[in-house]
Structure formats: C-alpha cells, structure tokens
N, C-alpha and C positions, 0 to 999 in steps of 0.2 A: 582259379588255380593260383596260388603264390607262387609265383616264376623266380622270383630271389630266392627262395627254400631250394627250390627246384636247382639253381644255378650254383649254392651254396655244398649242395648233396653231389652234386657232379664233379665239384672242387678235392672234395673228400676224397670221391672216387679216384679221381685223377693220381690223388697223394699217398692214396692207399696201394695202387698200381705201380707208385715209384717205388714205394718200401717194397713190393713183390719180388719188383725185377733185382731186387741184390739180395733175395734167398737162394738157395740152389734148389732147393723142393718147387720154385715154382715154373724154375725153367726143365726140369724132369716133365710138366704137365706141360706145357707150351709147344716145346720144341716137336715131342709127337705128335700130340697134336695139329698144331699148324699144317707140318709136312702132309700129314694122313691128308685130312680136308682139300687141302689142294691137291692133291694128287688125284683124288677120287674125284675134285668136282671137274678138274682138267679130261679125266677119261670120260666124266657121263657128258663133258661138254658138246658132243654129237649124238647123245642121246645113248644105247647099247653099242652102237658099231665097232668102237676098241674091244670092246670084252669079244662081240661074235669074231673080231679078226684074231684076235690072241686068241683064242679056241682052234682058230685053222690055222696058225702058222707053230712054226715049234718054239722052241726057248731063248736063240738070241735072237730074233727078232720081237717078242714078249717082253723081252729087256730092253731092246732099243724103245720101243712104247714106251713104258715106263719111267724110260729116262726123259724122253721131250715130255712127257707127263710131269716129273719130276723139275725139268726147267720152266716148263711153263709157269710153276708157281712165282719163279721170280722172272715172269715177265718174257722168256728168250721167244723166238717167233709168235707173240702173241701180238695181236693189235689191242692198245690200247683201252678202248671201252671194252675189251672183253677179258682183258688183263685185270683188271679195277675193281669189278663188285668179287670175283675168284677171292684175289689179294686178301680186300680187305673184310668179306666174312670168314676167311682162314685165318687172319690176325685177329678178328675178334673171338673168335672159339676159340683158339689157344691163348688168350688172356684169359676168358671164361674158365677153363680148364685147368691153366696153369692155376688162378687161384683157389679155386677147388679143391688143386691137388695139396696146396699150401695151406691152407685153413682146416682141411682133413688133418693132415699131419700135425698139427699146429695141436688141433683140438685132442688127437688123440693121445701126444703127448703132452700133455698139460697134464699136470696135478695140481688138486685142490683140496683144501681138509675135508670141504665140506663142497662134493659133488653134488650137480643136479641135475639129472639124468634129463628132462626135458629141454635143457638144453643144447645136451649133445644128439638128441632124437632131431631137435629144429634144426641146428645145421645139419646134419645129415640127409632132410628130406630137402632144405635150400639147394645143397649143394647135388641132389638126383634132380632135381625138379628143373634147376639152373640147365644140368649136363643135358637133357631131354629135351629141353627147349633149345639147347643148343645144337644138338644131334637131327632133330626133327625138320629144324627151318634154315641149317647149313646149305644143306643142297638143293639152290634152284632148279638145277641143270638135270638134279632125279625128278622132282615134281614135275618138273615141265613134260619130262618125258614119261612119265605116266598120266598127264591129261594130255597131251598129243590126240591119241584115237580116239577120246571123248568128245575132243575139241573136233578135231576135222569130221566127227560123225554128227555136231548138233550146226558147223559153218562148215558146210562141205564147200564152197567159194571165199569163204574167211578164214580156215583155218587156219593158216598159216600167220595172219594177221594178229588174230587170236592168240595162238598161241606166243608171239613174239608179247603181246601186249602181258599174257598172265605171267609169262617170263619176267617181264620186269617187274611188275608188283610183287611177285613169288620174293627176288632178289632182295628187293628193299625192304621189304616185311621182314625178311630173313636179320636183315643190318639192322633195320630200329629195335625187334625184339635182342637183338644179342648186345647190342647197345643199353637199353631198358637194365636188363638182366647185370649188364655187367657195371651198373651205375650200384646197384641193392649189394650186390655181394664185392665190388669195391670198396664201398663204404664199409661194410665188415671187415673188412681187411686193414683198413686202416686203423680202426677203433679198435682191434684185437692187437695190432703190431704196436698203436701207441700205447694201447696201457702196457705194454710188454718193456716197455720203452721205460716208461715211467716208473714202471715198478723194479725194474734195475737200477734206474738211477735213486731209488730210493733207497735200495736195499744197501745201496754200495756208503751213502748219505748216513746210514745209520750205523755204517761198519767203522766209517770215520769217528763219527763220536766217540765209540769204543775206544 
C-alpha cells in the first residue's frame, strides 16, 4: 500500500471540506443532518426504553425527552466516553451529507455544451451509495440493540459482556467506514470546487484581454 498516496488523498480531502464549509448548500446538508443522528443515537442509547416511555407518557414530558436528547449531542449530562463515539459519527455524517448535498447541487446545476450523462449517473450512485453507508453504520446504539437477544440467547453468562464488546467494534466500524467514505467524496469535492475555481479565474483573465 503506498501510505504517501494515501496521506496525500486525505490532504485533498481535508481541503476539499474547507472549500464545503463556506458554501451555504453544504451546511443545508450538515446542519440536519448532524442534529437528526445525534438525537436518535442519544434516544436508542438505552436501547427502545425512550421510545416505550414517550409512548406512555403525554406530550410535554415527550418534549422534555427530546430536549436532554437534543443536548446530549453536545455533550450536557453525558459522561465523556459516551459523549465521544455519538459526537463524532454525527460530525462525520453531516460532513458526509453535507457534501452530498453540495456536489448534488453543484452537479445539477452545472452546465456544459457537451454533457455526459455517465457522469452525472456516477455521482449520483457515489453520493446514494456514500448516504447508505452512512445511514447504515451511523447507529451503533440500533445495532447493538438488535443483537442484544441474539447475543444473550447464544452467551446466556456473557451476554452482557458480549454485547458491550460488539458495541464497540459496531462504533468504530461505523467511524472508519464514514471516515473511508468521506476521504472518496472529499476529494471530489475539492477537484470539482478547484476547477470551478480555476475556470473563473480564467474566464475573468480573458475578459481582461478584451
């Protein structure tokens, strides 16, 4: 594996994420995003019990839920290591997302003389393909609790153990893949904003001549 390619493609990424954050289309994707994920992974973080409790109680106390759900994202009564992997696979899927949203837009309005439909098919399927690996491997805190009773029926003495252990592989699998992901369509992001870049400053370069 050439690790300098590798180091040099994560650079890009990095540069392509800066030119993102000072569009307005990308924090449209972001900003929902983030909130949504965190808020949902704070309520499954007890696995169903917020949902079966907001089903028996009435409307403001449904709201007060969702409100400590709501600050948990940024951390308020939460400890620390459980604050942490939340945080930051809701900061990575609203990067994901927000450029998504940014590159969609980007792409659909763009005009060209000479369109190529294969291209606009490919980001299209990048950027469902990106959302779904995003969407999928966001929530640990679903996963875990849907192997729960699989877990405690195959380590009826372990489960618990179990479960905490697939817990955090779930977690970090979740962060490398949205990491991975969001290094591919970084790097797009950059290479479509710089030639956007370039080709203003060109257009404007030959206005001068004139």
């Amino acid at each position: 594996m050439n690790w300098r390619k590798w180091f040099d493609e994560f650079i890009l990424a990095g540069k392509g994420i800066l030119l993102a954050t000072k569009e307005k289309r990308f924090w449209y994707g972001f900003i929902p995003a983030f909130l949504f994920f965190g808020v949902l992974m704070n309520l499954l973080s007890g696995g169903f019990a917020k949902f079966d409790l907001m089903l028996a109680l009435g409307f403001p106390e449904n709201l007060h839920i969702l409100l400590d759900s709501f600050l948990g994202v940024f951390g308020f009564n939460q400890l620390f290591l459980d604050w942490l992997p939340i945080f930051a696979i809701s900061t990575l899927q609203g990067l994901l997302i927000g450029l998504i949203v940014l590159l969609w837009n980007k792409k659909r309005h763009k005009t060209s003389p000479t369109p190529n439909p294969n291209n606009a098919a490919n980001l299209e399927k990048a950027g469902i393909i990106t959302g779904l690996i995003a969407l999928g491997a966001g929530c640990p805190a679903c996963g875990t609790t849907l192997l729960t009773p699989l877990l405690g029926a195959l380590f009826s003495t372990g489960g618990l153990a179990a479960t905490g252990a697939v817990s955090a592989i779930i977690t970090w699998l979740a962060i490398i893949i949205a990491i991975l992901s969001l290094k591919k369509i970084g790097e797009e992001a950059y290479i479509m904003m710089a030639n956007e870049k370039y080709l203003a400053r060109k257009t404007k370069e030959d206005h001068g001549r004139k």
